[in-house]
C-alpha positions as CSV (number, residue, x, y, z in Angstrom):
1,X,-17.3,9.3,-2.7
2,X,-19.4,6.4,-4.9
3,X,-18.1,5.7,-8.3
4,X,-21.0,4.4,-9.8
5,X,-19.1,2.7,-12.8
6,X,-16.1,1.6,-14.0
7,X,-15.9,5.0,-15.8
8,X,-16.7,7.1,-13.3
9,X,-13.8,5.7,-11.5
10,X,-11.3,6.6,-14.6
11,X,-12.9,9.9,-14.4
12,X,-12.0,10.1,-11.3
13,X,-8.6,9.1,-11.5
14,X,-7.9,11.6,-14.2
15,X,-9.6,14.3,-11.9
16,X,-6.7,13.0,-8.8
17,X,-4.4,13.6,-11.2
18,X,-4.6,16.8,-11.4
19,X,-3.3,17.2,-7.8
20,X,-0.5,14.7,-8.1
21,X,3.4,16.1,-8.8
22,X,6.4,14.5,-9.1
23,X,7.6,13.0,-6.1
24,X,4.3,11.6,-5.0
25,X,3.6,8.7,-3.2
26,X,-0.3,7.7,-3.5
27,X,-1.0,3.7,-1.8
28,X,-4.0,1.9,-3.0
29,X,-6.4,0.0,-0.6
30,X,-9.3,-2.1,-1.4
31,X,-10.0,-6.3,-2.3
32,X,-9.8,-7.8,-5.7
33,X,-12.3,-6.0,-8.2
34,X,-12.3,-3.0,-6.2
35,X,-11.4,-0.9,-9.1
36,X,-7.6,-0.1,-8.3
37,X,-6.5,-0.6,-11.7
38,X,-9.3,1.4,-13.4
39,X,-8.3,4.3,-10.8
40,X,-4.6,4.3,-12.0
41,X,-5.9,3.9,-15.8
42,X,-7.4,7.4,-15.0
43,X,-4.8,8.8,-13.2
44,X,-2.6,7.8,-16.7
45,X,-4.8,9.5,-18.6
46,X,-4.8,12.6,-16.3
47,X,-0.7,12.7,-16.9
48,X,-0.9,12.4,-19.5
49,X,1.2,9.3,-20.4
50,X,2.1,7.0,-23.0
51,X,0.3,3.6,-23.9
52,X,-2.0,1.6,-22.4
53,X,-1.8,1.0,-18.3
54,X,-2.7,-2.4,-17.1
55,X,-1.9,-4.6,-13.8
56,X,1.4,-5.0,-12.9
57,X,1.0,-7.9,-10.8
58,X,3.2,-10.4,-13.2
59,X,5.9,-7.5,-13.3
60,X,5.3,-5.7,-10.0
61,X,6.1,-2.6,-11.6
62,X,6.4,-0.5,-14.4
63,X,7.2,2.9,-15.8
64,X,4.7,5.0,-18.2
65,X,6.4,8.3,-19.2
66,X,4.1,11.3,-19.8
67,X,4.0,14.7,-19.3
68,X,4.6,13.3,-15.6
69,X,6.3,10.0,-15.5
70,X,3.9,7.3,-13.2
71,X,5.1,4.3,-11.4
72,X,2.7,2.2,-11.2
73,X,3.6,-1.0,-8.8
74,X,1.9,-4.0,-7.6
75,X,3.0,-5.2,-4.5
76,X,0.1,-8.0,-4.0
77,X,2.4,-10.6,-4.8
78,X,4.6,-9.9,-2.6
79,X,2.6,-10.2,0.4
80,X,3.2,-14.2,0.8
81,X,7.4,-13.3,0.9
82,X,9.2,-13.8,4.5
83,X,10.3,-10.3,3.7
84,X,7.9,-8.4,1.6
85,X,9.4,-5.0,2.8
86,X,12.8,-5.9,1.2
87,X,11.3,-7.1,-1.3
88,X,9.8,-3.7,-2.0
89,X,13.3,-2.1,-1.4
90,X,14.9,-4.4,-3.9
91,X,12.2,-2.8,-6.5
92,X,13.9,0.6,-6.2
93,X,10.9,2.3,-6.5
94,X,12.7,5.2,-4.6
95,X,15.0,5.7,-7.2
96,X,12.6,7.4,-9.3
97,X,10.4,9.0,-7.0
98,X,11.7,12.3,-7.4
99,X,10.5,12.3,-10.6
100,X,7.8,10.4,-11.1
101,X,4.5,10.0,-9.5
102,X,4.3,6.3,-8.0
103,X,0.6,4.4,-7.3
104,X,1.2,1.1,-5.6
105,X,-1.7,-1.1,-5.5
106,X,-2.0,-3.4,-2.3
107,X,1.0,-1.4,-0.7
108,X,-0.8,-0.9,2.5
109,X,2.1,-1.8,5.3
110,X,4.8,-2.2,2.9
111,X,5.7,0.8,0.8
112,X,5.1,3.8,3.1
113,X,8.5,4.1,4.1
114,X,9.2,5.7,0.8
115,X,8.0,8.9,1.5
116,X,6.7,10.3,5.0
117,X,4.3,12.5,3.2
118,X,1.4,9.9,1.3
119,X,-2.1,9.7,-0.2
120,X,-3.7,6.6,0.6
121,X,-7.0,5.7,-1.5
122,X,-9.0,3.1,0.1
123,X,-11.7,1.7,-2.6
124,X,-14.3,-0.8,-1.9
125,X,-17.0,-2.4,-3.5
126,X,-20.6,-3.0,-2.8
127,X,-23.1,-5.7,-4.4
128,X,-24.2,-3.4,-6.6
129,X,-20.7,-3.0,-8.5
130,X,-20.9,0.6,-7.1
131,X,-17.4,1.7,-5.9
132,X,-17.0,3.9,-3.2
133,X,-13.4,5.8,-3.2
134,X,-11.7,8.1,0.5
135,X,-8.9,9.4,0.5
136,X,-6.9,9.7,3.3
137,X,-4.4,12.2,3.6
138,X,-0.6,11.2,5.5
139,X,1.6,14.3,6.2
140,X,2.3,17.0,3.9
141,X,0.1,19.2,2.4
142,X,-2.3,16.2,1.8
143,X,-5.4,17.4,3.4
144,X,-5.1,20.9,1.9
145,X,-4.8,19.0,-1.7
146,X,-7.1,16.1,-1.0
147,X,-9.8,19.9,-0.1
148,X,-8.8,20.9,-2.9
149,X,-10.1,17.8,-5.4
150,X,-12.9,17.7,-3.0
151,X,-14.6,21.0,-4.2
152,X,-13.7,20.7,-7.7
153,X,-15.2,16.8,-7.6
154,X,-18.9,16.6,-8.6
155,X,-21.2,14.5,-6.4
């Protein structure tokens, strides 16, 4: 899917949100300016939760409350660790999961052990700032939701 603008790609978080619940796990994918942030500003909006979202990467995560709660985490710092999976583990991010839904950004490889059943969003960008978004569905009922978006998502 192209995002054509940094909007479009809130929009388009807010319009994921709608298919996210509790208890979700949703990885984010993509190099530096890829929009990763802008998607999980959307995906706030779409839960509806409180105050502003921004990166994480100086806290590695933190907790907006909303009609759903949202984790959203940060993990690229964590990539240079000896350890980066403990790391992630020392985070706790599985002790609200039940609850909340949790976006890590650059979690590729580290965080999937959290939950068997995941959404991965792989975002890229091309020389024209347009961002181009898939979504790749990991166990569950992934595909059938990830469908689901897919036909209510305008081209």
């Amino acid at each position: 899917m192209k995002l054509r603008t940094v909007e479009d790609t809130r929009a388009f978080g807010s319009r994921l949100a709608g298919i996210l619940r509790a208890g979700d796990l949703v990885v984010l994918t993509g190099p530096l300016g890829a929009g990763k942030t802008a998607l999980v500003q959307g995906i706030g909006a779409g839960l509806e939760v409180v105050g502003a979202i921004t990166s994480p990467t100086f806290v590695i995560a933190r907790l907006h409350r909303g009609r759903t709660p949202l984790v959203h985490a940060d993990a690229y710092r964590l990539g240079d660790r000896p350890d980066p999976r403990a790391e992630i583990d020392d985070l706790d991010l599985d002790a609200s999961a039940d609850d909340a839904v949790t976006v890590v950004e650059w979690g590729e490889g580290l965080v999937e052990q959290l939950n068997d059943e995941y959404l991965q969003v792989r975002l890229d960008r091309l020389d024209d700032d347009t961002r181009v978004a898939e979504l790749i569905p990991h166990g569950g009922d992934w595909a059938a939701r990830v469908k689901q978006l897919d036909e209510r998502t305008p081209e």
